[in-house]
C-alpha positions as semicolon CSV with decimal commas, in nm:
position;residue;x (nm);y (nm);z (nm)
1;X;-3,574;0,775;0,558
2;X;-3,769;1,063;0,464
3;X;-4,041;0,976;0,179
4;X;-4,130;1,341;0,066
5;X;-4,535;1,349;0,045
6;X;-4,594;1,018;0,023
7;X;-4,678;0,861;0,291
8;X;-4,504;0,495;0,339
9;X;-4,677;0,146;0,162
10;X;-4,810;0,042;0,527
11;X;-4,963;0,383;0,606
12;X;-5,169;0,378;0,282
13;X;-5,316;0,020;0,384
14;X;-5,026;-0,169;0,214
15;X;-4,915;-0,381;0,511
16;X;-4,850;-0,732;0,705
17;X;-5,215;-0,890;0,557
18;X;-5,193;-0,699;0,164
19;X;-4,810;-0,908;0,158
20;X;-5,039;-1,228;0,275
21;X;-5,306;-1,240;0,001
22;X;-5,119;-1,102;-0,295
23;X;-5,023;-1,438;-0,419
24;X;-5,338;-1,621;-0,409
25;X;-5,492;-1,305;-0,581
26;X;-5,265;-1,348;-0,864
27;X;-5,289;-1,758;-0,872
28;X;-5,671;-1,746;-0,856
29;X;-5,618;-1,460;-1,154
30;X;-5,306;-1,521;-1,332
31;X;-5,415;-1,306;-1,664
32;X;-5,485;-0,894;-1,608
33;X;-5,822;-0,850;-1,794
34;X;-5,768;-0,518;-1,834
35;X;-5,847;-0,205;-1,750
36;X;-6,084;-0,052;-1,957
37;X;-6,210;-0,409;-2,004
38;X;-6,073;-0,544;-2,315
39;X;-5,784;-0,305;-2,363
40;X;-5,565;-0,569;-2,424
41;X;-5,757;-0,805;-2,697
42;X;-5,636;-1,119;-2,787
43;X;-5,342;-1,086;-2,575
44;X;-5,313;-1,269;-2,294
45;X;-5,125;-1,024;-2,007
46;X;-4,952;-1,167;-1,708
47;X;-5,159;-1,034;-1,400
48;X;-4,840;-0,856;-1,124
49;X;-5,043;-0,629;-0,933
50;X;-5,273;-0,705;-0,663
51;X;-5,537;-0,444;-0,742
52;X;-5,858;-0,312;-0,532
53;X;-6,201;-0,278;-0,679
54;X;-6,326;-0,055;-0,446
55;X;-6,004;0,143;-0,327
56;X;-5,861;0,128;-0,016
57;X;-5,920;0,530;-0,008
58;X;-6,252;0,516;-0,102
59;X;-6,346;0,250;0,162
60;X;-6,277;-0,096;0,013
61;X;-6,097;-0,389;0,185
62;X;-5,856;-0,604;0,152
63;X;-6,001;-0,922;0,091
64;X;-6,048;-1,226;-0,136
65;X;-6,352;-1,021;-0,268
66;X;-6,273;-0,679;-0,310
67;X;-5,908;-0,765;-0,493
68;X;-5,812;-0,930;-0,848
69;X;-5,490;-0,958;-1,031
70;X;-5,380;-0,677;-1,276
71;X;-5,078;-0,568;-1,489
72;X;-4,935;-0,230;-1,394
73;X;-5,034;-0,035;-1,661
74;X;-5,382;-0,122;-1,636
75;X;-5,359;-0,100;-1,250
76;X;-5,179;0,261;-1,326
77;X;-5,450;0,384;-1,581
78;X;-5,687;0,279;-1,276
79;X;-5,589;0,505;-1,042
80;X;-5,577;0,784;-1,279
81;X;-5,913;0,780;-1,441
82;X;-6,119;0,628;-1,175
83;X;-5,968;0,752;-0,860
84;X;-5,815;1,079;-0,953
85;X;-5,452;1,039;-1,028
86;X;-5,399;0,937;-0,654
87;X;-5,091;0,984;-0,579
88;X;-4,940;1,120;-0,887
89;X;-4,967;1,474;-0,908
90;X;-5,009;1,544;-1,266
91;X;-4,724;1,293;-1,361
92;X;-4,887;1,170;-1,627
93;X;-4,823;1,272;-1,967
94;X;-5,017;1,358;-2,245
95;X;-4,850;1,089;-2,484
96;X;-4,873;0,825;-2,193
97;X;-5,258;0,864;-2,178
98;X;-5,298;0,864;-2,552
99;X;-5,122;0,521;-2,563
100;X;-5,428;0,384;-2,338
101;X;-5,641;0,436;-2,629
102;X;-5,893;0,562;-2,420
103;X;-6,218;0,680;-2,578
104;X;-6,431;0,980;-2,418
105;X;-6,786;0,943;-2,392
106;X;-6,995;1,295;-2,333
């Protein structure tokens, strides 16, 4: 099966050993914190992404260390403010990135 530009889950470091540790990573951290750190207040968000600190494309590994548990929209806002949209390719809406209630600091 053909997957466009996007090269496949295993290819981008996704494989056999990410499938192993994503279920301690979110039993050791069963509540997202957030990403910017807070964003969710008082409300306590199921973690249901295995996230990377230090990316996987910038050099990071997949370990115990270097991973915590995250929600997807947190995990999504992520990759588009700290490592460049990634993968998206300008998918990412004006309205979308308004909701993150984002604040930028000059």
């Amino acid at each position: 099966m053909s997957r466009g530009w996007r090269p496949s889950a295993a290819r981008r470091g996704y494989g056999a050993e990410h499938r192993r540790l994503r279920p301690f990573i979110l039993a050791r951290d069963p509540w997202c914190r957030g990403f910017p750190l807070g964003i969710h207040g008082s409300q306590r968000v199921p973690s249901t992404v295995m996230d990377h600190r230090i990316s996987l494309r910038r050099g990071g590994t997949t370990s115990p260390e270097n991973c915590f548990g995250s929600c997807r929209a947190c995990n999504a806002r992520k990759a588009i403010f700290v490592e460049g949209a990634g993968y998206q390719r300008g998918r990412v809406s004006l309205p979308v990135l308004e909701k993150t209630r984002w604040k930028v600091i000059t």
